[in-house]
N, C-alpha and C positions, 0 to 999 in steps of 0.2 A: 410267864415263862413256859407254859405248856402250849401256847400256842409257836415258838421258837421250835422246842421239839417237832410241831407239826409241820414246819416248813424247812428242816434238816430235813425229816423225811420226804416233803416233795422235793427237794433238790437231787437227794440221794437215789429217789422212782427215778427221776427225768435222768438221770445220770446212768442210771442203771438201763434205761431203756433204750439210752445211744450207744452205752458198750454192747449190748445185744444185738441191733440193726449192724452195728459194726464188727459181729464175728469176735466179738472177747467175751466167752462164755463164761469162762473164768473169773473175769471183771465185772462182767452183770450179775452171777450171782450172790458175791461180795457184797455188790451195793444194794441190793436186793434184800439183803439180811442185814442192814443196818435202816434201810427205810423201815423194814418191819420194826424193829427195836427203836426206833425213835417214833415212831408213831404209838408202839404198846406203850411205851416212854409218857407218853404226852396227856395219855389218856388214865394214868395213874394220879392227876391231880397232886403230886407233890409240893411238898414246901418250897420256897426258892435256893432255899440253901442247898438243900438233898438234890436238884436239876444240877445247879451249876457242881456239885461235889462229883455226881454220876460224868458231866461233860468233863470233869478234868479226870476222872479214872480213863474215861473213853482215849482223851488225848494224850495221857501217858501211857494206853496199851499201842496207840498209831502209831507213837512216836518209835517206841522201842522195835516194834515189829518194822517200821520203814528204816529205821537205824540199821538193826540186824540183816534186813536182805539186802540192802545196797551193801552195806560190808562185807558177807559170806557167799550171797547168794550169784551175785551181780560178777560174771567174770570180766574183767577188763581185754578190751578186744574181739572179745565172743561174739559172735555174731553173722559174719561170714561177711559185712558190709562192707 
């Protein structure tokens, strides 16, 4: 399961490295700080239970916070497109 964590984290690098090259600085350093936390993650040797209990706190913080900015954040029309 620790090797999973490892490969969250390289997806999350490579991810982070194209919102960088692509000018979303915002977006790179985001994914920047969860490759780090999935990698310190990985390297804690945990039980398998305590990984997958850690991935489902992680996907009930994603969820709420992506819940929350498309509903509040996100104006309908905004844009100037």
């Amino acid at each position: 399961m620790a090797r999973m964590y490892k490969v969250l984290g390289f997806w999350t690098g490579i991810i982070a490295v194209m919102a960088y090259l692509g000018d979303l600085t915002n977006m790179a350093l985001l994914f920047l700080g969860q490759t780090i936390l999935f990698v310190s993650l990985s390297y804690l040797n945990l039980s398998e239970r305590m990984y997958i209990y850690i991935f489902g706190a992680y996907l009930t913080v994603f969820f709420v916070g992506f819940t929350y900015w498309t509903t509040f954040m996100m104006t309908p029309g905004a844009g100037g497109h």
